[in-house]
C-alpha positions in Angstrom: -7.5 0.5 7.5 -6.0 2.1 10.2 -4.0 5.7 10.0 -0.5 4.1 10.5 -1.1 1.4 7.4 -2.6 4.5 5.5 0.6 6.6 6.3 2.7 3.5 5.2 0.8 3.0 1.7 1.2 7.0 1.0 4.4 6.4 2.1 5.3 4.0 -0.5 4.3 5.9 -3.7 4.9 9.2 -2.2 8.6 7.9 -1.3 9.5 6.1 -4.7 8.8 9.9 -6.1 11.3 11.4 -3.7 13.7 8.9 -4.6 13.5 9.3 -8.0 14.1 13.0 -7.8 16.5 12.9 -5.5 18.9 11.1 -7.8 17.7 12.4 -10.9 20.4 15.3 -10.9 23.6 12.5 -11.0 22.1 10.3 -13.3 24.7 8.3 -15.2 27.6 9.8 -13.1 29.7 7.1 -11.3 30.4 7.2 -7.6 32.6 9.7 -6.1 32.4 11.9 -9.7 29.7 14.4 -8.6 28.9 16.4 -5.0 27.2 13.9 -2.7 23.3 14.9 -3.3 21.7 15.7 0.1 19.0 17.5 -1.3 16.7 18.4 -4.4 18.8 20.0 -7.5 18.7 21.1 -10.5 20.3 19.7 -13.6 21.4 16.0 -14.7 20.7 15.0 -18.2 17.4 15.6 -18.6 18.2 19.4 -17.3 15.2 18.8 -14.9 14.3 21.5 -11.9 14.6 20.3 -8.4 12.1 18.3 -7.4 11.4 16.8 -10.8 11.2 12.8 -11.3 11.9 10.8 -14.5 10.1 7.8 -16.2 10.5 4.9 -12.6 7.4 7.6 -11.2 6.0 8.1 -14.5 4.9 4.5 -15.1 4.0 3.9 -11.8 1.3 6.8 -12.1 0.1 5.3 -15.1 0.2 1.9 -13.4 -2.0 3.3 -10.7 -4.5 5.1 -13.0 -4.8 1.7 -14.9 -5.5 0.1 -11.3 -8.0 2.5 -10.5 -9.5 2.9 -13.8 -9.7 -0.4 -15.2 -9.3 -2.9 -12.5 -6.6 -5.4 -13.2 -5.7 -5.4 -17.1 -2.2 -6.1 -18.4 -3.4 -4.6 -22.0 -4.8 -1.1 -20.0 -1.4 -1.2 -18.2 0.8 -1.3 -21.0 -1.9 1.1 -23.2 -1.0 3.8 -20.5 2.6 3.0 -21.0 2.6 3.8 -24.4 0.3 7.1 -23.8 3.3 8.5 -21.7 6.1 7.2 -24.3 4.2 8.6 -27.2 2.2 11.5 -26.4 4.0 12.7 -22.6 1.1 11.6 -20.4 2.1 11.0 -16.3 5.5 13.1 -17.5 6.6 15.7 -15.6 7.1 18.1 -18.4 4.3 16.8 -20.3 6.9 15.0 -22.8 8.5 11.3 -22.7 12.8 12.4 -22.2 13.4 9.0 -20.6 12.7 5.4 -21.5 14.7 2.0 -20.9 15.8 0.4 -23.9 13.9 -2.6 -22.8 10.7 -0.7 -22.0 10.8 0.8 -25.6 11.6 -2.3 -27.3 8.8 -4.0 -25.2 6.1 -1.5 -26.1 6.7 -1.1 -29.3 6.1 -5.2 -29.6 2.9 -4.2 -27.8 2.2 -1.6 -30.4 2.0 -4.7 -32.8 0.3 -7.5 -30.9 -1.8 -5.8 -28.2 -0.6 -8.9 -25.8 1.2 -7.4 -23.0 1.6 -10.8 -21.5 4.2 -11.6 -24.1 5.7 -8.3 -25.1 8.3 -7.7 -22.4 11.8 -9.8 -23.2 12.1 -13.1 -21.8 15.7 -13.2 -22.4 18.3 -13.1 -19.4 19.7 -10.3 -21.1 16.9 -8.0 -20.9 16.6 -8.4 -17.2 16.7 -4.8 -16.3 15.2 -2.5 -13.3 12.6 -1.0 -15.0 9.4 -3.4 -13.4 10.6 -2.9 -10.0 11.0 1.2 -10.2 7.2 1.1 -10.9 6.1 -1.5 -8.2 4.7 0.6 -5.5 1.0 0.7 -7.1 0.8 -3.1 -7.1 1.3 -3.9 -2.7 -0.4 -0.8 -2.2 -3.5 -1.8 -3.8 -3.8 -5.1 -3.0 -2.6 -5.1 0.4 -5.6 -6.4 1.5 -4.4 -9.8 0.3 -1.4 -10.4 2.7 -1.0 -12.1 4.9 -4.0 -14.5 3.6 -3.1 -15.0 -0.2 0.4 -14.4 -0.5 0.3 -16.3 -4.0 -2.4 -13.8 -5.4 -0.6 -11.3 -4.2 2.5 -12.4 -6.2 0.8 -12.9 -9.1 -0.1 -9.7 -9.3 3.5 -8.6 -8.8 4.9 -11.0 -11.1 2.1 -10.1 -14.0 3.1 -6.1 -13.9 5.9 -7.2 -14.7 5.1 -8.8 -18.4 4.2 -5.8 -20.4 8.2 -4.5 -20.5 10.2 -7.0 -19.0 9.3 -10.9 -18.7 12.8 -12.3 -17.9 12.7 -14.8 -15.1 15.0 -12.4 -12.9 12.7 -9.6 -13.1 9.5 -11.2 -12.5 10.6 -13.0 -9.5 12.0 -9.9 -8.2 8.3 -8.2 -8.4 7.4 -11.2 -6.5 10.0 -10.6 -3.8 9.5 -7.3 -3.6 6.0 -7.0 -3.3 6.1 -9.2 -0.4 8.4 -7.0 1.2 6.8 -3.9 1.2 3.2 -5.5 1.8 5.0 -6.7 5.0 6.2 -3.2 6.1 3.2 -1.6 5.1 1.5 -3.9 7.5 3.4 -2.6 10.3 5.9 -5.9 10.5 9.5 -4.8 11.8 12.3 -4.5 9.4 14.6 -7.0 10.4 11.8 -9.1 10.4 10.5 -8.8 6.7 14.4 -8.9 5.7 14.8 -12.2 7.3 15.3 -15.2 5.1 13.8 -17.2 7.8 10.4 -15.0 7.6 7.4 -16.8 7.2 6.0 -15.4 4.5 8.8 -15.7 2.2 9.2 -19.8 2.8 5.0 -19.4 1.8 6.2 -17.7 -1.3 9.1 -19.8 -2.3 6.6 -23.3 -2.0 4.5 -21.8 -4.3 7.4 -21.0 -6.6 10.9 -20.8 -6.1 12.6 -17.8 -6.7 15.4 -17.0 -9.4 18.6 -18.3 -7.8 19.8 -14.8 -8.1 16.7 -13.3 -6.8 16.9 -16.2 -4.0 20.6 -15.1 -2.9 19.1 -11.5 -2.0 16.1 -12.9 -0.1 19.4 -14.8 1.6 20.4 -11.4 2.8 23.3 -11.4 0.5 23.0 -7.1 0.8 24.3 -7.6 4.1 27.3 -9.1 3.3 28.6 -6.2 1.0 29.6 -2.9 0.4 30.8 -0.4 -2.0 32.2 -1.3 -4.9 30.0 -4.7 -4.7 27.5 -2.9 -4.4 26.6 -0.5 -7.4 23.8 1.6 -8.7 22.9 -0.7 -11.9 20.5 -1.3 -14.0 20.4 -4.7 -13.8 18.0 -5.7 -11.8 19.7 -8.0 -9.3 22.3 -5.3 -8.4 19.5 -2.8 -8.3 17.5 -4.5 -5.8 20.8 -5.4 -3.9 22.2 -1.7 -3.7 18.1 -0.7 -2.5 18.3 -3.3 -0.5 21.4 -2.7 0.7 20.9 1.2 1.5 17.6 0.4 3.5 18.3 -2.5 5.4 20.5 -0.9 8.5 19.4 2.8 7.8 18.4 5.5 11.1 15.7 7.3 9.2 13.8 7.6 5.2 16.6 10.4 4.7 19.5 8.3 5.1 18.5 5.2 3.7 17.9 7.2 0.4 20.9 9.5 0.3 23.2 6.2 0.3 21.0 4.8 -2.4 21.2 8.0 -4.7 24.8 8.7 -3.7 26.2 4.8 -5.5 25.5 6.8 -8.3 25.3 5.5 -12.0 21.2 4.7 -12.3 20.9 6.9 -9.0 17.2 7.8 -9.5 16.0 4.1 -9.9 18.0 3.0 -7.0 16.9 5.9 -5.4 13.3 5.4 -6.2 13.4 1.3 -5.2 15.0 2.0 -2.1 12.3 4.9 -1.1 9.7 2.3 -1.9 11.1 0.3 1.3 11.8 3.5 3.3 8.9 5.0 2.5 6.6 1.9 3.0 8.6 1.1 6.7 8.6 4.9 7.9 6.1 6.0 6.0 5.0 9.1 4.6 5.5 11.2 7.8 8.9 9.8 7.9 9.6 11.7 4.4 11.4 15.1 5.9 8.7 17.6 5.0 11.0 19.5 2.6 11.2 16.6 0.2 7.4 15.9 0.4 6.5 19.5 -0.2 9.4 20.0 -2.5 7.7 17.7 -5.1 6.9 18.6 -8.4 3.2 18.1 -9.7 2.1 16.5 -6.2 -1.5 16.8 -7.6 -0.3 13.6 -10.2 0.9 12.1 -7.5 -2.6 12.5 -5.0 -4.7 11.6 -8.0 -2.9 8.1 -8.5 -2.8 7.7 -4.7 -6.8 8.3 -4.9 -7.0 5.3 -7.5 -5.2 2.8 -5.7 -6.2 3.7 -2.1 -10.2 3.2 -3.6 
């Protein structure tokens, strides 16, 4: 692995973090309500301290530690998930203050059945943000597998996506994604990866074809809009749009992240999906050093590194 794919891979987890925080202050606020964030602050409605994050880096430590820890196990994955809902592991503050309604329907099925193939909603309706928040672990990991297995590489993707939210929409778009940011990672330009004429994507699409909602992003349908289209939602289609969306034509990590976090709304998922792009394509030295040092409990954040960089 050379330095530069290294830097990218930090880059990726280390980024969704920032983005998380950054928008973690405005949380539930619509656009234009609140002072544009350009830095860490305080506040929002989990009263956190600057450089806090919420549950979208929580579960993707304890996605990581599963990784690391028990190889690939959908059970030990969602196990983790339910030691930071119920008892404040991979928190922050050492206590669960945020959880999607999906996510805590879904594990508490799991609490049940111990299947986390079926315990996420397969219903339309629960197609909501919170597999894709917590992606980063997955590409990182198995990197190694693009560009020569693209469809095991999906899998995976599409599998971490089960233990909370098994809709179609969200699935695919851990299948998407992953692709995306194993591409940057790799070192391939960004207007390549973002092309709907890339390679790699038509591989993807034979194997299975892609949500037509999911399939209208890959399109490039981010590049046809802007503001008020394009919202910070929890649905996962407009999520990945509005990441999508703030990254595609950004100068630098910074800005690509402050116009996610700025649409508002569900700012620190939108914030934390975009900084999975950013961070993945500029990597972890492209993260201003203010933001990377500004982080709270980097030592979490090192440790799942360690388990997925094994």
């Amino acid at each position: 692995m050379s330095l530069a794919t290294l830097d990218r891979q930090r880059g990726c987890l280390m980024g969704l973090a920032v983005g998380d925080a950054l928008g973690a202050a405005v949380e539930f606020q619509p656009p234009g309500s609140f002072k544009l964030v350009e830095d860490y602050r305080d506040g929002g409605p989990h009263r956190l301290a600057p450089g806090e994050w919420t549950d979208d880096t929580s579960m993707a430590l304890a996605l990581a530690d599963s990784i690391g820890e028990a190889g690939w196990d959908l059970n030990d994955q969602a196990t983790r998930y339910l030691q930071w809902f119920r008892e404040g592991k991979y928190s922050v503050t050492g206590s669960c203050f945020d959880i999607g309604i999906a996510t805590r329907e879904a594990l508490a099925r799991f609490e049940s059945s111990y299947d986390a193939q079926s315990s996420g909603s397969r219903e339309i309706r629960s197609s909501g943000n919170g597999s894709i928040m917590r992606l980063a672990p997955v590409p990182i990991h198995f990197l190694n597998l693009f560009p020569d297995n693209i469809a095991k590489l999906a899998d995976r993707a599409a599998e971490s996506s089960l233990p909370t939210h098994g809709s179609p929409l969200c699935v695919d778009a851990c299948r998407y994604m992953a692709l995306i940011l194993a591409g940057l990672m790799q070192g391939i330009d960004r207007d390549v990866v973002l092309s709907p004429d890339w390679k790699p994507l038509a591989e993807l699409r034979s194997q299975q074809e892609l949500a037509p909602e999911i399939a209208e992003i890959a399109e490039g349908s981010f590049r046809q809009l802007s503001p008020p289209q394009i919202v910070g939602s929890g649905y996962v289609v407009k999520s990945m749009e509005a990441a999508l969306w703030a990254f595609h034509d950004a100068g630098d990590f910074r800005e690509a992240v402050l116009k996610a976090v700025n649409l508002g709304n569900d700012s620190d998922t939108t914030g934390a999906i975009c900084s999975q792009f950013a961070g993945a394509f500029w990597g972890e030295s492209g993260i201003p050093h203010s933001w990377r040092t500004g982080l709270a409990k980097p030592e979490m954040l090192e440790e799942a590194l360690s388990s997925i960089l094994s």
